[in-house]
Backbone and ligand atoms as CSV (ligand in chain L), in Angstrom:
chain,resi,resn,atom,element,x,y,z
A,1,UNK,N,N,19.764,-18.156,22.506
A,1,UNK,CA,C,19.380,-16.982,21.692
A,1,UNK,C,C,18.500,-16.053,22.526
A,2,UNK,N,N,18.620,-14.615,22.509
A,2,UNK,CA,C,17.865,-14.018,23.124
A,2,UNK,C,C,16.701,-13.472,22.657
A,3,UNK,N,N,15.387,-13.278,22.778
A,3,UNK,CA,C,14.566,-12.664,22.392
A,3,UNK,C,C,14.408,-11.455,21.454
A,4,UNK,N,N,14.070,-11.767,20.470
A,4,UNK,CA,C,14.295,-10.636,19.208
A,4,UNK,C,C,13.124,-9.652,19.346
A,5,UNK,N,N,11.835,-10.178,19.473
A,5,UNK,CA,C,10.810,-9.095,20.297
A,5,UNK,C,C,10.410,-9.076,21.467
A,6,UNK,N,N,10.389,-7.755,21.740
A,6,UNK,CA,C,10.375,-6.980,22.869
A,6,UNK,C,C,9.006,-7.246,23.743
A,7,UNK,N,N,7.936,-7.081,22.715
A,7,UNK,CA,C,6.618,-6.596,22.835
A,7,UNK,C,C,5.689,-6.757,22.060
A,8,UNK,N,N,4.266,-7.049,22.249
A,8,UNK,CA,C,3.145,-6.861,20.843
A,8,UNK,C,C,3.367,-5.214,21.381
A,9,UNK,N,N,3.734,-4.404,19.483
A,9,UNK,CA,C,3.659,-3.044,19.980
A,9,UNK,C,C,2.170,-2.925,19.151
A,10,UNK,N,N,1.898,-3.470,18.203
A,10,UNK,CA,C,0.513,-3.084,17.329
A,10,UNK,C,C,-0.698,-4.255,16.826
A,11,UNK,N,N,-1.416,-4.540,16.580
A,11,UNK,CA,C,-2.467,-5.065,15.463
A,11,UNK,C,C,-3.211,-4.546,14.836
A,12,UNK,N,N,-2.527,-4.967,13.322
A,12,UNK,CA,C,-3.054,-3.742,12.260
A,12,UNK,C,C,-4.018,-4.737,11.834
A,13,UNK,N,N,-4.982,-3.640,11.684
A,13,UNK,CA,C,-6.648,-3.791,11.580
A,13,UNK,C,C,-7.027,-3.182,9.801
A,14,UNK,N,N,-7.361,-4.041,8.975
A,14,UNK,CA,C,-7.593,-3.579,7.508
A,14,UNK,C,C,-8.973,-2.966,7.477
A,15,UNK,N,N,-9.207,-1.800,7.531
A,15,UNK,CA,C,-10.647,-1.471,7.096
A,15,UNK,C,C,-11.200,-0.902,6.266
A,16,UNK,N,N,-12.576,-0.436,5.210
A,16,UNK,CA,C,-12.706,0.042,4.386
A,16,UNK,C,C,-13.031,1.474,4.477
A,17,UNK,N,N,-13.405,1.848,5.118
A,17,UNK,CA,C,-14.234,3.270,5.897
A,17,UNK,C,C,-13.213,3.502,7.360
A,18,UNK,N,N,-11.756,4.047,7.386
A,18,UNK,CA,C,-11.517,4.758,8.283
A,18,UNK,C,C,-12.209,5.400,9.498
A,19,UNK,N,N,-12.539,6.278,8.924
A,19,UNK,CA,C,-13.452,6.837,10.396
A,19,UNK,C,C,-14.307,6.511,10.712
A,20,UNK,N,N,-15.236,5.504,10.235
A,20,UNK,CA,C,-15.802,4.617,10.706
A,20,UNK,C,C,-15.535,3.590,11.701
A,21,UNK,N,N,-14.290,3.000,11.363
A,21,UNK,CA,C,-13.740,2.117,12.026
A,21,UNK,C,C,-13.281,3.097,13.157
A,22,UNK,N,N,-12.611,3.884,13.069
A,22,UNK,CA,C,-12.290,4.942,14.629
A,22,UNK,C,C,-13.270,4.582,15.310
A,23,UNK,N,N,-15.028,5.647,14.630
A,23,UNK,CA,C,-15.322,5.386,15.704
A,23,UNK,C,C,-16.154,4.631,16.794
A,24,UNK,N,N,-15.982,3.331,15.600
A,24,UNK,CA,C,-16.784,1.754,16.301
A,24,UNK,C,C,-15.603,1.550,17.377
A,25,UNK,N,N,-14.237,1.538,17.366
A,25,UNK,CA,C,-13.396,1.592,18.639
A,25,UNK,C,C,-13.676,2.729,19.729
A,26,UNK,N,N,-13.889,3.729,19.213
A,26,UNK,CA,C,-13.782,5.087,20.288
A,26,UNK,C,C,-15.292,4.719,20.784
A,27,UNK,N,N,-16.553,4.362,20.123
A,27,UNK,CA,C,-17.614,3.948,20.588
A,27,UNK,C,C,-17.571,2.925,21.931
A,28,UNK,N,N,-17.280,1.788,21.259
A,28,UNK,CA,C,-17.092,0.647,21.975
A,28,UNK,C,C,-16.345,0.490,23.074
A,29,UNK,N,N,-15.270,0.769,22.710
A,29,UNK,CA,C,-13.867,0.539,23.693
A,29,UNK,C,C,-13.327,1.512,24.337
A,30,UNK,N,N,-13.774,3.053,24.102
A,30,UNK,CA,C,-13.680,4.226,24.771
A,30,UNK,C,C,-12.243,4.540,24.574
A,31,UNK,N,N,-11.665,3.977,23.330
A,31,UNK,CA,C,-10.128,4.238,23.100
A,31,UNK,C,C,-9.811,5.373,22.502
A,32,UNK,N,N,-8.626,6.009,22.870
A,32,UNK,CA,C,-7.916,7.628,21.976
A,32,UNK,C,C,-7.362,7.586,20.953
A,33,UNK,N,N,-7.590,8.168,20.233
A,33,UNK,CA,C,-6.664,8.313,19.206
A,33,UNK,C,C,-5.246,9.000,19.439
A,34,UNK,N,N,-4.210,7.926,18.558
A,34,UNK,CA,C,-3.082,8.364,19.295
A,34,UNK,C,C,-2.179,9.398,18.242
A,35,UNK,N,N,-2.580,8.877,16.835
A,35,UNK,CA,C,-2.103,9.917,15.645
A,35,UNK,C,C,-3.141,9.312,14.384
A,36,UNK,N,N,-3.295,10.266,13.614
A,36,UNK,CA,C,-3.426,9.842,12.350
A,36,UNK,C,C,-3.076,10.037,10.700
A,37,UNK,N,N,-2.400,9.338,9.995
A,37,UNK,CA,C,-1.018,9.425,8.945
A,37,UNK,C,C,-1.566,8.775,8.141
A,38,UNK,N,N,-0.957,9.726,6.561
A,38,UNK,CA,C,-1.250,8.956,5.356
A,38,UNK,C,C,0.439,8.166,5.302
A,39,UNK,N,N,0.401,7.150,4.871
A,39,UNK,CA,C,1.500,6.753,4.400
A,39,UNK,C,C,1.482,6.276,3.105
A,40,UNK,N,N,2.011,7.352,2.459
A,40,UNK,CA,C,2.119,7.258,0.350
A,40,UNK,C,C,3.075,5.816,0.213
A,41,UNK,N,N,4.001,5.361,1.170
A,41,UNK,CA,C,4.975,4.703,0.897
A,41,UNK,C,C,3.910,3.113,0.912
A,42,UNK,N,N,3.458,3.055,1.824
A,42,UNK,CA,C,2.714,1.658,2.305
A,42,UNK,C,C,0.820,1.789,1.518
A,43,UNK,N,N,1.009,2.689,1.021
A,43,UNK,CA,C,-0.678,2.831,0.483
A,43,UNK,C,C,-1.621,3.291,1.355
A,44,UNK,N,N,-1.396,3.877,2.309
A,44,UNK,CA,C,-2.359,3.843,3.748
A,44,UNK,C,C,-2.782,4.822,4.358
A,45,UNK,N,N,-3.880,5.170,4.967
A,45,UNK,CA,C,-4.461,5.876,6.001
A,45,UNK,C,C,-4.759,5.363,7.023
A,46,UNK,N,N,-3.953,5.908,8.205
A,46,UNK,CA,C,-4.200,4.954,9.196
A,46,UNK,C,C,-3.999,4.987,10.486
A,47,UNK,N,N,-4.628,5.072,11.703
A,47,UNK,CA,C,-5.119,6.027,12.650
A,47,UNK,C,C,-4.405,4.672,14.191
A,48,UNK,N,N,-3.703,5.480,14.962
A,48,UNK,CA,C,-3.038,4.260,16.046
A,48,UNK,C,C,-3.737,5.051,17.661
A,49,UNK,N,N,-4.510,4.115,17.815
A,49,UNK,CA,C,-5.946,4.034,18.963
A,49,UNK,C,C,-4.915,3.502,19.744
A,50,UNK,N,N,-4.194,3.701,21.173
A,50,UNK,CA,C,-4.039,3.577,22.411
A,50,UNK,C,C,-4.753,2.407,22.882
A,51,UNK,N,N,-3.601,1.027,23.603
A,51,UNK,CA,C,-4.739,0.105,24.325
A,51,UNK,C,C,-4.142,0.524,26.132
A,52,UNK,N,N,-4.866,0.912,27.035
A,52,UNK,CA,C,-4.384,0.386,27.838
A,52,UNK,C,C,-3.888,2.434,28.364
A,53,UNK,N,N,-4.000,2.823,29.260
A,53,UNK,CA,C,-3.534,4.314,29.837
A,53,UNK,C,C,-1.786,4.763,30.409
A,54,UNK,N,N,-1.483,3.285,30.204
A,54,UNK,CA,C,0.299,3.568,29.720
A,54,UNK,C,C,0.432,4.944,31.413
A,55,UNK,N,N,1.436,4.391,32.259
A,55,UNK,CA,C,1.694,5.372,33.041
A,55,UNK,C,C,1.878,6.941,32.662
A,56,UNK,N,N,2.486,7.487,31.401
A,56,UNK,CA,C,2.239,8.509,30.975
A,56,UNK,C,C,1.563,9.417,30.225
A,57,UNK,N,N,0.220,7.966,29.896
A,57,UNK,CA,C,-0.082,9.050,28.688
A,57,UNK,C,C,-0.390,8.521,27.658
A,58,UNK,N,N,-1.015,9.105,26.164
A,58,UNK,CA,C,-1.101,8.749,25.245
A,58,UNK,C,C,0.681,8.760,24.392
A,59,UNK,N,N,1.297,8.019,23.715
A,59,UNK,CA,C,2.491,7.787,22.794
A,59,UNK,C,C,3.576,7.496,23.948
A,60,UNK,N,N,3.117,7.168,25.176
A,60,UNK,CA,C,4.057,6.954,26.195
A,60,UNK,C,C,4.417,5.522,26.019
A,61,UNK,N,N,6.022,5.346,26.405
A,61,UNK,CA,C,6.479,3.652,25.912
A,61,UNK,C,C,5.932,2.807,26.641
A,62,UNK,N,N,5.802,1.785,26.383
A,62,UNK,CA,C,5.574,0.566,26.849
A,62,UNK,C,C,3.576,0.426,27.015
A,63,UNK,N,N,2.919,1.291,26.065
A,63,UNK,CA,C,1.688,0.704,25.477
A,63,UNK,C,C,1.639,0.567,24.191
A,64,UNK,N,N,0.308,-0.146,23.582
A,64,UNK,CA,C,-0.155,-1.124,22.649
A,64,UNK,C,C,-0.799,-0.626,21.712
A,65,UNK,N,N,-0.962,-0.519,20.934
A,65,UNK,CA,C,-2.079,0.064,19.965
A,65,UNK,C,C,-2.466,-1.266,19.346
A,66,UNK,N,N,-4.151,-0.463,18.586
A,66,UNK,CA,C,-4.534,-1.244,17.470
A,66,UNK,C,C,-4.696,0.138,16.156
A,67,UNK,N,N,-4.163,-0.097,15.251
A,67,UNK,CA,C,-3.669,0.165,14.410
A,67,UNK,C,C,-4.907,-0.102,13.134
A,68,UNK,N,N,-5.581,1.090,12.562
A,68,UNK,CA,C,-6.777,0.723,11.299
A,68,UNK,C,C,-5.631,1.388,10.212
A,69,UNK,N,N,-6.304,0.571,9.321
A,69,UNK,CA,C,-5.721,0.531,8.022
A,69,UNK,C,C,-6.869,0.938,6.843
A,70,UNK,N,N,-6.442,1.859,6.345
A,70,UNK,CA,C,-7.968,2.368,4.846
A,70,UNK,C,C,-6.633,2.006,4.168
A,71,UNK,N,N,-6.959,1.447,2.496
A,71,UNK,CA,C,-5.864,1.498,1.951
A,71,UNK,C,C,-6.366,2.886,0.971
A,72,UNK,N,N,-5.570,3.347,0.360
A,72,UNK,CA,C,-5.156,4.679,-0.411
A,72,UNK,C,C,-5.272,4.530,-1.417
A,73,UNK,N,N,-5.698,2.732,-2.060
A,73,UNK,CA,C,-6.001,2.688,-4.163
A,73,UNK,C,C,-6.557,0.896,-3.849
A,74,UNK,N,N,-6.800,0.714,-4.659
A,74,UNK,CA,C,-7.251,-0.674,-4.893
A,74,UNK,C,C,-6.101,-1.163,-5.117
A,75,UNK,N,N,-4.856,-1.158,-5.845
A,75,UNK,CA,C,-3.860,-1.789,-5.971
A,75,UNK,C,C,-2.839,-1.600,-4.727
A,76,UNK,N,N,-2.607,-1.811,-3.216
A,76,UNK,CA,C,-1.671,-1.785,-2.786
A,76,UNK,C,C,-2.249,-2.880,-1.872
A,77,UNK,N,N,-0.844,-3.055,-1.150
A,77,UNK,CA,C,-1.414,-4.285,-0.011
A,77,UNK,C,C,-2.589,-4.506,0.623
A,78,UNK,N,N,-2.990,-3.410,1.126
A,78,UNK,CA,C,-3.860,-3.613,1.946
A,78,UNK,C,C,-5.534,-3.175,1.184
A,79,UNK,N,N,-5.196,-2.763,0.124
A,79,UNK,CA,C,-6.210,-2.518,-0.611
A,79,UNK,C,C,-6.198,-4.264,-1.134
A,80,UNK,N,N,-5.281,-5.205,-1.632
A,80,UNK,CA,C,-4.992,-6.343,-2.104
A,80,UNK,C,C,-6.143,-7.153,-0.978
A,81,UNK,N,N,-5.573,-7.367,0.061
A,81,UNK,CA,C,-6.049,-7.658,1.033
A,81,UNK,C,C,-7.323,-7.884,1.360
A,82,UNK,N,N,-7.804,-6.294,1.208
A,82,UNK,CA,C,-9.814,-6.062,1.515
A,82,UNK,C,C,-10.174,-7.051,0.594
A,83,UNK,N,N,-9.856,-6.920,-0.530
A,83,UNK,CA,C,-10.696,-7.688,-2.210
A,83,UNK,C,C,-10.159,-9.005,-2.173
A,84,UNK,N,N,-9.313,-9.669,-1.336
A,84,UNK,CA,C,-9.079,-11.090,-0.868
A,84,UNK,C,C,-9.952,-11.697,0.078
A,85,UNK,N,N,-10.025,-10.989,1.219
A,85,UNK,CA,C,-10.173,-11.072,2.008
A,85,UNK,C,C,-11.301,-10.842,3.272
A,86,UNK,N,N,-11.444,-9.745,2.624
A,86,UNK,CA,C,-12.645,-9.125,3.569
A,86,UNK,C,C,-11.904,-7.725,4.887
A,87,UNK,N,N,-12.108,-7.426,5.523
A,87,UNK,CA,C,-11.829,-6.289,6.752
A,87,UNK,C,C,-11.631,-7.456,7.512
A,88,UNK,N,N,-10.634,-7.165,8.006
A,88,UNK,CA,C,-10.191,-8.089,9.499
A,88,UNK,C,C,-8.984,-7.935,9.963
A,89,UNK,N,N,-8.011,-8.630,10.385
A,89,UNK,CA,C,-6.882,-8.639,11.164
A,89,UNK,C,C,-5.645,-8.545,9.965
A,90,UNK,N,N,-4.589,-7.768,9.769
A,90,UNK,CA,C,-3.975,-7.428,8.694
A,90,UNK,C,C,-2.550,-7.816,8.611
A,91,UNK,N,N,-1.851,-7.847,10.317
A,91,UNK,CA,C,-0.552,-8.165,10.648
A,91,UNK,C,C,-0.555,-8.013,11.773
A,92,UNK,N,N,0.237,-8.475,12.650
A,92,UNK,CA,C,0.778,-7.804,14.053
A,92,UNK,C,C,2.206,-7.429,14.044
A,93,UNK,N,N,2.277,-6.198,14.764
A,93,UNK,CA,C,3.764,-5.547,14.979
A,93,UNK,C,C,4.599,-5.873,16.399
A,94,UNK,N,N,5.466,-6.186,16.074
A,94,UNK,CA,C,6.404,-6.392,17.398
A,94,UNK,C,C,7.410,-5.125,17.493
A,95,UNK,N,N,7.889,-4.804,19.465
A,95,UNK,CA,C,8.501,-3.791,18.989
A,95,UNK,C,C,9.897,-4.648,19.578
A,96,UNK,N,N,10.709,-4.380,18.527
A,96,UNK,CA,C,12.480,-4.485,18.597
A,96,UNK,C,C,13.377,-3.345,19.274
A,97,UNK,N,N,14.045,-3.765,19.671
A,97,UNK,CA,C,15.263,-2.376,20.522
A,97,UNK,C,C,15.562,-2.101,19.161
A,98,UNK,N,N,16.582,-3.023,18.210
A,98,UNK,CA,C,17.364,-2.621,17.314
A,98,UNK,C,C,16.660,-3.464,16.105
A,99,UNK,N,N,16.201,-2.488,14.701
A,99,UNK,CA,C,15.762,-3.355,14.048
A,99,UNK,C,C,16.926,-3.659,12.790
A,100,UNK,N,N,17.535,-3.344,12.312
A,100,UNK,CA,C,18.839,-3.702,12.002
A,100,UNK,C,C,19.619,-4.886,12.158
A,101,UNK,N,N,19.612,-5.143,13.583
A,101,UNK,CA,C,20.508,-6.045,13.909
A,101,UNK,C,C,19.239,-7.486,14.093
A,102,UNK,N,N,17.925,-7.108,14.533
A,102,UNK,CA,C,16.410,-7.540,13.912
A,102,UNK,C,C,16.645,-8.754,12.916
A,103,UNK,N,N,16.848,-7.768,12.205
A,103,UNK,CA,C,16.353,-7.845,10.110
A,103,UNK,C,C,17.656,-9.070,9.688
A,104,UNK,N,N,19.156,-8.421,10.536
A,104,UNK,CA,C,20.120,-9.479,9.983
A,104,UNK,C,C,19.881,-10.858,10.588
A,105,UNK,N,N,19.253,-10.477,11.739
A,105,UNK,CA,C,19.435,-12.198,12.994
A,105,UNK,C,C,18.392,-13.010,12.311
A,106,UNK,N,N,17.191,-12.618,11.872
A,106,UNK,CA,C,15.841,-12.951,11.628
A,106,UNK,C,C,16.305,-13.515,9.629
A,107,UNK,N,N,16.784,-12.617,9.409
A,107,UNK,CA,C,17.071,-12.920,7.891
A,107,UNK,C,C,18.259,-14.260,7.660
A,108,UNK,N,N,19.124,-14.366,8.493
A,108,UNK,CA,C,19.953,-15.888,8.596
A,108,UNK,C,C,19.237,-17.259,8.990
A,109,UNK,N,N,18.240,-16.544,9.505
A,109,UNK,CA,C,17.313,-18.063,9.611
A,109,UNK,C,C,16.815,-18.474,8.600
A,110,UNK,N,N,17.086,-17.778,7.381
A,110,UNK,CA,C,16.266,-18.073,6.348
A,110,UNK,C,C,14.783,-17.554,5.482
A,111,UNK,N,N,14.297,-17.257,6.903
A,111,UNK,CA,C,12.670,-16.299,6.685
A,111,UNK,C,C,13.200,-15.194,6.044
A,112,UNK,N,N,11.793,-15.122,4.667
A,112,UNK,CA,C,12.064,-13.352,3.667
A,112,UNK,C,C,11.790,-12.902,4.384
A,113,UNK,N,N,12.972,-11.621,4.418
A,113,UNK,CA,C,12.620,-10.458,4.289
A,113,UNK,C,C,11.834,-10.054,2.970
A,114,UNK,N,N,10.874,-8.948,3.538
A,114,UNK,CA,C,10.023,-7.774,2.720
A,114,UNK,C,C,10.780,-6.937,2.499
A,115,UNK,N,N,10.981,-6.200,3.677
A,115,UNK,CA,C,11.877,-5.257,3.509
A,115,UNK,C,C,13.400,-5.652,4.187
A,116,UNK,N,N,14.449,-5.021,3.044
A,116,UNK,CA,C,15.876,-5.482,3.491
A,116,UNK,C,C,16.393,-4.669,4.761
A,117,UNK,N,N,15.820,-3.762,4.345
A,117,UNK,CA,C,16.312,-2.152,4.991
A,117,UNK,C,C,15.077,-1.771,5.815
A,118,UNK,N,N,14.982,-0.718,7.025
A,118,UNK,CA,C,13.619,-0.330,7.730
A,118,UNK,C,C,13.477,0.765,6.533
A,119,UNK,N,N,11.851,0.835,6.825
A,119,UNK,CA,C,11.026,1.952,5.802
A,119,UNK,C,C,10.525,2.921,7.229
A,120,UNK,N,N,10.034,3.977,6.794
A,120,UNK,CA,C,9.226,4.881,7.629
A,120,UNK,C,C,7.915,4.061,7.864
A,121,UNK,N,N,7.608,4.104,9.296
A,121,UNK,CA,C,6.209,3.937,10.139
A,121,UNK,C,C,5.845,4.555,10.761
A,122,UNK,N,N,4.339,4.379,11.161
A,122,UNK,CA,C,3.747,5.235,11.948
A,122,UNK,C,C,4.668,6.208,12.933
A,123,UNK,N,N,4.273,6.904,13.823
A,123,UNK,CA,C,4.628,8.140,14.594
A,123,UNK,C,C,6.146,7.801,14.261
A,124,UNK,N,N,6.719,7.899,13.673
A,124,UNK,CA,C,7.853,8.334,13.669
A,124,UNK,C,C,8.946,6.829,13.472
A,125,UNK,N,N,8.067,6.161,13.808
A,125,UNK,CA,C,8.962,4.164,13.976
A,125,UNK,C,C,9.970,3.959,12.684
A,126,UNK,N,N,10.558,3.242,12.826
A,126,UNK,CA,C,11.515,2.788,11.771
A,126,UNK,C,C,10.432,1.175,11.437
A,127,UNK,N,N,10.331,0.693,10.220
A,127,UNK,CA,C,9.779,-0.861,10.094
A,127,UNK,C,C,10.050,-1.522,9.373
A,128,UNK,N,N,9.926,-3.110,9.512
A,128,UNK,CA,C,10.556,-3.964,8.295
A,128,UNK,C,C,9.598,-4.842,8.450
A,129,UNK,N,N,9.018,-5.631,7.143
A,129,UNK,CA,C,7.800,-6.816,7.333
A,129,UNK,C,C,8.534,-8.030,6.762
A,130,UNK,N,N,8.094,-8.739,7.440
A,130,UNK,CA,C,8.601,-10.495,7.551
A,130,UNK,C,C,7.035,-11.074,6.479
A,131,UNK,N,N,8.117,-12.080,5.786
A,131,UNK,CA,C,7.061,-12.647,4.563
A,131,UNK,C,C,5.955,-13.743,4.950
A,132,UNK,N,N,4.643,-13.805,5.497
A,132,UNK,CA,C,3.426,-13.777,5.669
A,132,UNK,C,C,4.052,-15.923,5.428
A,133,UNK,N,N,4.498,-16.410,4.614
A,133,UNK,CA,C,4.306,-17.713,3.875
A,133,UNK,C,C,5.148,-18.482,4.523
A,134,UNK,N,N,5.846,-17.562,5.324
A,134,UNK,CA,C,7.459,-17.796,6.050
A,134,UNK,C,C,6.887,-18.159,7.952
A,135,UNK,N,N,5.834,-17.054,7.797
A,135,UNK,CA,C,5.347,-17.304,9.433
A,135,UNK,C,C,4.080,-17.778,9.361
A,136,UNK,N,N,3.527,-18.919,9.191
A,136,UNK,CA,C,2.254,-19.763,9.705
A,136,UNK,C,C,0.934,-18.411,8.828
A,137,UNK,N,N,1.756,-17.340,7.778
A,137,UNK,CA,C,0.269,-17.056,7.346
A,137,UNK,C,C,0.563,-16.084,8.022
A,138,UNK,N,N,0.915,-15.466,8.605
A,138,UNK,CA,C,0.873,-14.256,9.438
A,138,UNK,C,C,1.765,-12.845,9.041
A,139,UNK,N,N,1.382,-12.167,8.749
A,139,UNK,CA,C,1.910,-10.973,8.222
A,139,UNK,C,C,2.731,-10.349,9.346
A,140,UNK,N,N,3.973,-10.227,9.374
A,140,UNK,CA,C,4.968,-9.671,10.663
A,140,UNK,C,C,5.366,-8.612,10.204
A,141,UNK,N,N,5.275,-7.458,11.358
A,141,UNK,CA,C,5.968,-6.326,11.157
A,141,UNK,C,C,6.389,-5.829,12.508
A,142,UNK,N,N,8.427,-5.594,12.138
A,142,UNK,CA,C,8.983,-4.945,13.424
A,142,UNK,C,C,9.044,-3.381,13.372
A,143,UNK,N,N,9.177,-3.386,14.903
A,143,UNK,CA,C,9.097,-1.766,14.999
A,143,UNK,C,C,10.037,-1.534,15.611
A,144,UNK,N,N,10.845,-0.335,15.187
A,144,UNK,CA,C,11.377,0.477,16.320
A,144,UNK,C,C,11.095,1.567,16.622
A,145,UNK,N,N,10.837,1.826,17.491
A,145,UNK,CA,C,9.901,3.484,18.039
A,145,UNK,C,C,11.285,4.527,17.908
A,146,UNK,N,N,10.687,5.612,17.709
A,146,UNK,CA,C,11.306,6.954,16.978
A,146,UNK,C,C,12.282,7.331,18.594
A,147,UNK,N,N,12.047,7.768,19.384
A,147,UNK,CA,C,12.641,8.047,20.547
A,147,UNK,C,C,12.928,7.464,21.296
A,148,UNK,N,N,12.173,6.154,21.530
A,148,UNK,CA,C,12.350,5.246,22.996
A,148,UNK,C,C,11.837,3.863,22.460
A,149,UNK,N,N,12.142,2.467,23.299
A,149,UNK,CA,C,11.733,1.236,22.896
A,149,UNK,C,C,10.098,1.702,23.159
A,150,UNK,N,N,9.500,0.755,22.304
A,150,UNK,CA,C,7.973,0.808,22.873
A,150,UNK,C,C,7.534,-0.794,22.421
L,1,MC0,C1,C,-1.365,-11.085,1.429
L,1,MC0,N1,N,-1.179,-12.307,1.902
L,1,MC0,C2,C,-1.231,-12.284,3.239
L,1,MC0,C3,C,-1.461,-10.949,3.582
L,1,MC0,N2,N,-1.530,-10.211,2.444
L,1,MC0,N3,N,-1.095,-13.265,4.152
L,1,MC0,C4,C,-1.223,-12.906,5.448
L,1,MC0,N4,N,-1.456,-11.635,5.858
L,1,MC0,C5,C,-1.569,-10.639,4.960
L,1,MC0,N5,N,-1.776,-9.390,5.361
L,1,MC0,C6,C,-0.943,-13.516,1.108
L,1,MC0,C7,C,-2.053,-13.815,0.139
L,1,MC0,O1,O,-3.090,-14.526,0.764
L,1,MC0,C8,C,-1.314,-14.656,-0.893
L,1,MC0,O2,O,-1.121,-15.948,-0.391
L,1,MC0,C9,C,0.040,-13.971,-0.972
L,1,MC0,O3,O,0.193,-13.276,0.287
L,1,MC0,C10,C,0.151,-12.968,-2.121
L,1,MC0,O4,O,-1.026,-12.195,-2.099
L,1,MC0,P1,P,-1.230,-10.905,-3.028
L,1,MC0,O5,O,-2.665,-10.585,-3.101
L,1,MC0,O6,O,-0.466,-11.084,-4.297
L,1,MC0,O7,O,-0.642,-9.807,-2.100
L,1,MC0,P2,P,0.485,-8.733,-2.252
L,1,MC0,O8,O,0.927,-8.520,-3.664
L,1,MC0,O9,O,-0.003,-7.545,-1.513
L,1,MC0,O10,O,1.709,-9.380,-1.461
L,1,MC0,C11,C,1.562,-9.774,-0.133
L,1,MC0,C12,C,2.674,-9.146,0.749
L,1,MC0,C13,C,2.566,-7.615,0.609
L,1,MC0,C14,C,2.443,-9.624,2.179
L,1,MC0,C15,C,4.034,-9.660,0.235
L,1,MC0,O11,O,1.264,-7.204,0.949
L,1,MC0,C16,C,3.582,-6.862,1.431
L,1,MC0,O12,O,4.738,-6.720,1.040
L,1,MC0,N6,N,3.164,-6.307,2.624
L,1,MC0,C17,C,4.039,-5.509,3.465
L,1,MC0,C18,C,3.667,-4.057,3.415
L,1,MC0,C19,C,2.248,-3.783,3.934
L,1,MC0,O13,O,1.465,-4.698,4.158
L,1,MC0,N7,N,1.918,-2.451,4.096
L,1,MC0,C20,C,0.602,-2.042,4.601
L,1,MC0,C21,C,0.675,-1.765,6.081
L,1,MC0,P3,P,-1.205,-17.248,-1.303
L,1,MC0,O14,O,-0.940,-18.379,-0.370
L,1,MC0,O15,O,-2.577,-17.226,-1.889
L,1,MC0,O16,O,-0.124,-17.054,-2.352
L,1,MC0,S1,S,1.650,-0.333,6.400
L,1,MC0,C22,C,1.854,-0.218,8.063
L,1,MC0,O17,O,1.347,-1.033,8.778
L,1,MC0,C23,C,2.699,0.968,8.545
L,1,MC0,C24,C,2.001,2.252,8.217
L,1,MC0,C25,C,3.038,0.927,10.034
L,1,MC0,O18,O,2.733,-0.058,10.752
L,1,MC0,O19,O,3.634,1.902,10.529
């Protein structure tokens, strides 16, 4: 079988205070901001910090983000989450060439799918999340980047 991810493309970070959390990273870690998006679909505000100066650049392929998460209401995931949980580590994203063909290879093994179909993600990504109970507790989410693998 060949490798279904590519890459760690993200680690989404749950926090309560957004720009706060920016800028304890931009403080600390001297990291850029690479975009920042509400997503009505996922409940979220949520800002993707650059790891690493990527030969081209900020949104250039083959770097890493960490990924903050504000949720957008008390009732959505990641709002679920804070009031479980506390602020901390939320999921990690892998990036896939093809998430489609992803979702079918990954879904015959048996592991839920979240999503059947990709939803809209950050900068432009296509995404699908793998069910948390299915992987050791771990919240999975694939990516496919909008223009290029990342
Ligand atoms: C909940 N659970 C988690 C978890 N969230 N386990 C690991 N990691 C997480 N992040 C566990 C709870 O502990 C509980 O386990 C069970 O899931 C049900 O908890 P719940 O409080 O009822 O939680 P729900 O209703 O939110 O459901 C959890 C589930 C949901 C993971 C199915 O949050 C979901 O579908 N998430 C995918 C979408 C998402 O997270 N969107 C926000 C990021 P026990 O054992 O007690 O039953 S959007 C994003 O990241 C986009 C913008 C992007 O990357 O581009």
């Amino acid at each position: 079988m060949l490798p279904l991810l590519g890459r760690i493309d993200h680690v989404g970070i749950a926090c309560r205070d957004l720009d706060t959390a920016v800028r304890m990273y931009q403080a600390t870690f001297g990291l850029q901001v690479a975009s920042v998006e509400v997503n009505e679909e996922q409940g979220v505000r949520e800002a993707m910090l650059q790891v690493g100066a990527g030969p081209a650049g900020v949104g250039a392929p083959g770097v890493g983000y960490v990924q903050l998460l504000e949720p957008l209401a008390p009732d959505t995931p990641v709002g679920r989450f804070l009031d479980r949980r506390g602020e901390g580590i939320h999921h990690v994203g892998y990036g896939v060439a093809d998430i489609g063909q992803a979702l079918a290879e990954i879904g015959a093994t048996g592991i839920r799918l979240l999503d059947e179909r990709p939803r809209h993600g950050s900068m432009g990504a296509s995404i699908a999340f793998l069910h948390p109970g299915d992987l050791g507790g771990v919240l999975t989410e694939l990516v496919q980047a909008a223009g290029h693998p990342r």
